[in-house]
Steps between C-alpha positions, in 0.01 A plus 500: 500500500422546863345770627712719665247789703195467698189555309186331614616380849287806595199411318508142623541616888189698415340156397583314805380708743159478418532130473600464936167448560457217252750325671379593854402214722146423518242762452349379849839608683443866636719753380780624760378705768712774611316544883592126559869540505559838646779416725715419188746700351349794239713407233472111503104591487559691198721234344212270551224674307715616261518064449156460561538252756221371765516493860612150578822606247554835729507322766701192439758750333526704798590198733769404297634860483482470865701178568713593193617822675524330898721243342747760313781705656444750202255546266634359177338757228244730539192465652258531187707235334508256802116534513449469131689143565284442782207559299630254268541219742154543638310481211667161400462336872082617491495370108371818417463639165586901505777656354783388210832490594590749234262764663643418826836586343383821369335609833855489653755541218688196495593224260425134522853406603523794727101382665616131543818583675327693744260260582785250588651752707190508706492158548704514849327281699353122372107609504546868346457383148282120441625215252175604290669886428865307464286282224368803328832707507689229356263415214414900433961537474480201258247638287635841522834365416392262223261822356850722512618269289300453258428875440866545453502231271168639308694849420800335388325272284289761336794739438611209242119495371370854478637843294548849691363638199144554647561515869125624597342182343788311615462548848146454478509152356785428764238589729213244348736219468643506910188533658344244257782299582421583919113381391595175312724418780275563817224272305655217306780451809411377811935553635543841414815523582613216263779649279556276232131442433427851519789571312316282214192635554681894385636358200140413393338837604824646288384237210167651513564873476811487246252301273280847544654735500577775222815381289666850576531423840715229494891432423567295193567166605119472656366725169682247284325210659148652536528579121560135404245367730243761358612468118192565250290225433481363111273723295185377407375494157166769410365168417468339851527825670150461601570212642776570725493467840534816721815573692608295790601611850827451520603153657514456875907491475764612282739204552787666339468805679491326842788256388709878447383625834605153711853526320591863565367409825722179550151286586347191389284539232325172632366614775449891473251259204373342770386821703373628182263245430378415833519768763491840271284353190241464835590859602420642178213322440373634849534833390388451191796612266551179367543568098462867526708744285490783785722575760280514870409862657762553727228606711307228477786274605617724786122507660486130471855449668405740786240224575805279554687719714265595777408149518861403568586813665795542488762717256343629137734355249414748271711797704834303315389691165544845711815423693287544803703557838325246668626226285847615473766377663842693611769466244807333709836578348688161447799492698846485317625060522827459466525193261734240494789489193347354179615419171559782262225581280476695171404850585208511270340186754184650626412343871187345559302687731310384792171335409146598594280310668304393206793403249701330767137248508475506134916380483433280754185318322686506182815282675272292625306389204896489313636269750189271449438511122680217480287248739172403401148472722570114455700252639837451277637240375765449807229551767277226293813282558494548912183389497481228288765368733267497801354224703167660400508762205371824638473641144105515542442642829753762476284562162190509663638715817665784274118533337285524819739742648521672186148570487509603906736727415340687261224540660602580835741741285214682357306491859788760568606679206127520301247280370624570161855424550441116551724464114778690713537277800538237191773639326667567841451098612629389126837673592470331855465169344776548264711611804402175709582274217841646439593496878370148599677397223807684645464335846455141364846533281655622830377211692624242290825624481516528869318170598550291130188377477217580245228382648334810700144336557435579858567853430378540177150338626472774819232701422627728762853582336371568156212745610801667680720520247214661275410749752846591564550532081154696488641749777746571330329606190264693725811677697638593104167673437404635847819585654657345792209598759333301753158489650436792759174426637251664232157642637199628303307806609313252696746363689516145354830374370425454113679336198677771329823427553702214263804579768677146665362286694175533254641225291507290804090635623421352082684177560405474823857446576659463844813696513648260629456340224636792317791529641673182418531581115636866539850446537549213251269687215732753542779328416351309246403803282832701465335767234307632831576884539641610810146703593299152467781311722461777762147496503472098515740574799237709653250309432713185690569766818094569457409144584735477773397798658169452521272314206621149585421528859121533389239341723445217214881459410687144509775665719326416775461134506852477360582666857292324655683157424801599559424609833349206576840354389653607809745774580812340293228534192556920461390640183832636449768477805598856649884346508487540062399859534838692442585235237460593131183427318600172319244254355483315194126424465316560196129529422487139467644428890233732593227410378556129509632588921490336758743303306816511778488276791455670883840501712355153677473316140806624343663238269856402606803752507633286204175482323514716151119465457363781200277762641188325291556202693244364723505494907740227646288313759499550826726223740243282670472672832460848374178679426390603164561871472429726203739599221632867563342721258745662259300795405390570861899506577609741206200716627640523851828612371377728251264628790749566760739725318191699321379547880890614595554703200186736597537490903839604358419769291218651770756461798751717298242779473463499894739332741816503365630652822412184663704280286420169806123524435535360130584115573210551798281575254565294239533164743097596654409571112642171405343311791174613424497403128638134625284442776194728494452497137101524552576857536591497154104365448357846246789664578780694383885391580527925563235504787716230670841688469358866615344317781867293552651829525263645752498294700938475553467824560250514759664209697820679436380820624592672197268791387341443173149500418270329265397869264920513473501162376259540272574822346851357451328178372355703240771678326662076467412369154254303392258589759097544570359667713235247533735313681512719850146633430332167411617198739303240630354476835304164514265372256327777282648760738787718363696836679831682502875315596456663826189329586642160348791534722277543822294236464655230257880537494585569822231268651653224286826568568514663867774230651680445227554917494565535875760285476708701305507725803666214736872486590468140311374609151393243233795388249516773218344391159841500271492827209358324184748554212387728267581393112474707185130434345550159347350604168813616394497756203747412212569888450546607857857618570687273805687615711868413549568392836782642722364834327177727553596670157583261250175333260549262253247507236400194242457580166176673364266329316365690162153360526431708843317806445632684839830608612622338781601747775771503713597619875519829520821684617659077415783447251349211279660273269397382201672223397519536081491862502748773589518695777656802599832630620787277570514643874133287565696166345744590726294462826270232349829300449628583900129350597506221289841377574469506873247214428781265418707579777382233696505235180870603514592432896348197512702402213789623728415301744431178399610322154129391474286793401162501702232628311334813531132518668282660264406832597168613511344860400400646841238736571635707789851537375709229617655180355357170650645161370286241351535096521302464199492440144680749301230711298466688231642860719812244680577462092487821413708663824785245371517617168481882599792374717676307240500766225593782852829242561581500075458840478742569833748244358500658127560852669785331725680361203444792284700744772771197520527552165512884478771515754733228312438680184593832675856317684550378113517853390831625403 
């Protein structure tokens, strides 16, 4: 029962003017005088005291106005607005309390979509806006986002709890139980914009009111369970009537209600318990409403919330309840899909629609905790086995490890979140534990199958791997209740980067975890845990791109000395040789080879050619006159090739933004780019792989003399995915210093790199770096259609599996094939048969051609569109293109001998 008209939005506006001056800066600041800043424009002036800003705001406004409209062929909006946004960045950059954001908004008639938008359309040149307002804009979006959300959530949710019947008192509890929602949230939560948690925290200010409020008022499933939680008490005899007791609050929870409320709400009763008794038992108690029978004054809660809101300053929550403009958003129209055949369904089928932010976290929790209710916070019994089988039985420290981090966790958990939700970092670490049990047992089954051996005692005694493999289990229980987001350089009011934020690499800061480190368990705890939903693959595959971009290349990272030795190896010792670039990504190293690396010999201690030594084998040793050298690291070589085609596949993606007229500069760029992450990798030192690549770029095309400057790059740089603009902003100079990619460029890059650049510009250029190969990700997704080759139409499809909550979605405008389910028209067999069959063509002349049939190479799944041939191993796909093409020949032969037999039934006609 939403409200569905404005009705106290004007009231309230009349509340928060008053209240500016509460939130004003200091009462020592002077208020803004007008004779100081007469050469400024009228209207900006007017803007300014309408905001009740001070001087030093006026005039650090009106300098960015200034450089905002020298550095703009147009203006982009009109001028109030552009100063409004001005206003807005100044006040942040001084630290200044004045105005909210939503009286900002008002002042110039714009939403908060609409105001942010603008402000990155100001932010043409690298010093317009600072990495302090980026911080701010990106947190206030978040919590604006995560505060749509919920709202939308709260009317839909008490639609199913309230009557229409009384719509006065109706609204006005609707009222009371938001914005004491808005309260409990800005006081028991330190993250704000936490979904889940705050999600929790509603069902619990919902809990509260339903228990209160008038039986009338609410729809019968909620009156039939407040009437058996309030059923009258036993009556008491005249006798010992004197002697009873008076009447009781009632208690601090109605378990039954709350247990109705988590399932119509598809949450865990467990922990919305957990939030009850910890964070919002605290809240109540603060307010003192703990075992009262009365609903709060809705004035009473509003005043008190206004406290919050001009101490955060920015949008007033409460303007949800009266559809206020400023917290709309523009309705877009979806845009008609055309959707691939599917199998027919009964008409009365309803589709699912799309989910909302908050049930698509609720149906991801609920997976979670599904797939894991079968693995215990234990050891089993097989795991028990592995170690028992080891030299030394690591049953007690990996005991004794799981509790100490345990107990870091949760308290480093509720360091961020609030002090109160300490019981919630433990739930959240019991499914991590469960997790990291199930997958290390996982790994170990795979390893002795692939190496037949049981004893894993070296491994299963590195404290390194198994704090890995936990953090990489506890990410992704974090990533199922976060979302897939990542660390964006949080700032507090003051300026100092704070703990808010449970986003990756925060597991790593708790652990204090190199990424490095990290790294080496990503790809094989992937594909040890199958039940993984394609989101959490995705965002582990993020997070692997994340370290190789920039976290591993910290100041304190191992990466360094592993460089460092293999330099000193000499130049036949490369990380990973250029010559293997355009190659496919093939390795066959586990977590195990990793972690347990340097376990392969260097190129000058190589066991003979016939040698058939297992990978866990030890070093040959060296021939008498040859000098001890250093195993080559494994993990430092799978990083290298990982690295190189990350770094290709984004100088890619930015050089198709900008120079695809000069189609020679790409290989240029790429072989410097290369060069400079082989040999000058100390550039990499606090660094991010992007600053490298822009400055890469530049630098071709200054000693190419083609016109393209560093704001082009970077504005295209910024529409790429995946992108901050911390990175262009925020680089570092020398020790402590930091500036903008143009200044890095001057005085680090090109400094570094000045003869290796020039001569790129002599008749005799430097050998080209070859293209790396670019693969499919290697986390491949067991519902993602493949594509047939020799055809850009053609998908094949596996079956689905039932247990899968989403849809898997297909190409659009792409004919897909589902093998099991029918199709369409017999025209599309028609041409899926034609495509097929021209795959056996050349099975069928080289069986012309020779009496021995040579076997086909295994073709791989390109990226780009065309068919490459493969020496190795058939896979799982070279399988599954021959039996498309077997059942494509049966078919073509069945038709063949059907029309045979047509036409001699026809001749036999009389």
């Amino acid at each position: 029962m939403p409200p569905k008209k404005r009705n106290s939005g004007a009231a309230q506006n009349k509340e928060m003017k008053p209240s500016i001056k509460n939130a004003s800066p200091d009462k020592e600041n002077p208020d803004l005088s007008i004779e100081k800043h007469q050469e400024k424009d009228a209207d900006f002036m007017t803007l300014c005291q309408s905001l009740q800003v001070i001087d030093a705001v006026c005039d650090r406004a009106w300098t960015i106005w200034k450089a905002v409209q020298a550095s703009v062929d147009k203006v982009l909006d009109t001028q109030k607005r552009l100063w409004a946004a001005c206003l807005f960045v100044a006040v942040i950059d001084l630290e200044v309390a004045s105005f909210t954001f939503t009286q900002i908004l008002k002042a110039v008639d714009l939403n908060v979509k609409q105001f942010l938008g603008l402000l990155k359309k100001m932010d043409v040149n690298l010093d317009t806006i600072s990495t302090k307002v980026n911080s701010a804009v990106t947190r206030l979006e978040k919590k604006y986002d995560v505060s749509r959300a919920l709202y939308q959530r709260f009317e839909k949710t008490c639609s199913k709890i309230y009557t229409e019947d009384s719509e006065a008192k109706g609204k006005e509890i609707l009222r009371s139980c938001w914005t004491m929602f808005l309260l409990a949230k800005g006081r028991a939560l330190q993250m704000e914009d936490d979904l889940v948690i705050s999600f929790h925290l509603m069902v619990c200010v919902l809990e509260f009111f339903i228990r209160r409020c008038p039986p009338s008022l609410l729809q019968p499933l909620y009156q039939s369970v407040i009437s058996t939680a309030q059923s009258p008490p036993t009556r008491t005899s005249r006798r010992n009537q004197s002697k009873a007791k008076p009447r009781q609050a009632p208690p601090e929870v109605d378990v039954q209600l709350l247990e109705t409320l988590c399932k119509e709400n598809d949450c865990s009763v467990e922990e919305v318990k957990s939030v009850y008794q910890t964070s919002f038992s605290a809240f109540l108690d603060s307010m003192s409403l703990s075992g009262t029978r009365d609903l709060p004054q809705a004035t009473d809660l509003s005043k008190q919330y206004e406290e919050l809101y001009f101490k955060s300053r920015d949008f007033d929550s409460r303007l949800f309840l009266d559809n206020d403009e400023t917290l709309l958003t523009p309705k877009v129209e979806p845009m008609p899909v055309e959707r691939t055949p599917r199998k027919n369904l009964p008409e009365d089928v309803v589709l699912i629609p799309p989910q909302t932010p908050v049930r698509a976290a609720m149906n991801s929790i609920a997976q979670l905790r599904v797939d894991l209710i079968t693995s215990g916070d234990q050891p089993s019994s097989n795991l028990a086995v592995y170690f028992k089988n080891c030299t030394v039985d690591p049953t007690e420290e990996v005991l004794q490890r799981v509790e100490s981090l345990g107990l870091l966790f949760s308290q480093r958990f509720g360091q961020a979140v609030g002090p109160r939700c300490v019981g919630l970092g433990k739930q959240r670490f019991t499914l991590g534990i469960r997790l990291y049990y199930r997958v290390m047992e996982s790994m170990l089954k795979s390893e002795e199958k692939r190496l037949s051996v049981q004893n894993f005692s070296k491994l299963l005694n590195d404290s390194t791997f198994h704090t890995s493999l936990l953090a990489c289990a506890l990410e992704v229980v974090m990533a199922t209740y976060g979302g897939s987001t990542f660390k964006n350089g949080g700032y507090s009011n003051g300026g100092v980067p704070v703990e808010t934020d449970l986003c990756f690499p925060w597991i790593l800061d708790v652990f204090q975890l190199t990424a490095f480190d990290f790294y080496k368990v990503i790809e094989s705890f992937i594909k040890a845990e199958p039940s993984l939903s394609k989101d959490i693959v995705k965002h582990l595959e993020r997070c692997e791109h994340l370290i190789m971009e920039t976290i591993a290349w910290r100041e304190d990272s191992p990466l360094f000395e592993l460089l460092k030795r293999t330099r000193e190896e000499g130049p036949v010792e490369q990380a990973e040789p250029p010559a293997t670039l355009n190659q496919p990504l093939q390795h066959n190293h586990t977590a195990a080879d990793l972690y347990l690396s340097p376990v392969r010999p260097s190129s000058r201690t190589l066991p003979a050619p016939e040698s058939t030594a297992p990978p866990s084998s030890q070093p040959s040793a060296p021939a008498p006159h040859q000098t001890p050298r250093h195993p080559k690291s494994n993990s430092l070589s799978l990083f290298y090739k990982k690295l190189y085609r990350l770094a290709y596949m984004r100088l890619k993606m930015l050089y198709t933004q900008l120079l695809t007229s000069h189609p020679e500069l790409e290989p240029i760029m790429w072989t410097l780019f290369q060069h400079t992450l082989q040999n000058e990798y100390e550039l990499m030192r606090d660094r991010h792989l992007d600053q490298l690549m822009m400055s890469a770029m530049y630098a071709i095309c200054k000693v190419k003399n083609v016109d393209l400057r560093f704001k082009t790059i970077v504005t295209a740089y910024k529409n790429m995915p995946n992108t901050n603009q911390e990175t262009f902003k925020h680089v570092l100079i020398r020790e402590g210093q930091y500036d903008s990619i143009i200044v890095f460029y001057n005085l680090v890059f090109m400094q570094k790199l000045k003869t290796n650049i020039l001569q790129y510009a002599s008749p005799r250029p430097p050998t080209l770096s070859p293209i790396p190969h670019i693969p499919r990700s290697p986390y491949k997704f067991p519902n993602s259609p493949l594509r047939v080759p020799g055809s850009n139409n053609v998908y094949i499809s596996p079956m689905k599996s039932p247990t899968r909550m989403s849809p898997v979605m297909t190409p659009r405008t792409r004919i897909l094939v589902s093998i099991g389910e029918s199709f369409g028209t017999t025209d599309k067999f028609q041409k899926i048969n034609a495509m097929v069959n021209s795959s056996d063509r050349s099975l069928k002349r080289s069986l012309d051609m020779s009496s021995a049939p040579k076997p086909l190479k295994r073709l791989r799944f390109d990226v780009e569109g065309q068919d490459e041939a493969d020496e190795s191993k058939p896979g799982e796909e070279s399988r599954l293109i021959q039996k498309l093409a077997e059942i494509g020949s049966t078919r073509t032969r069945m038709q063949e001998q059907k029309m045979k037999d047509d036409a001699e039934s026809e001749k036999d006609k009389p």
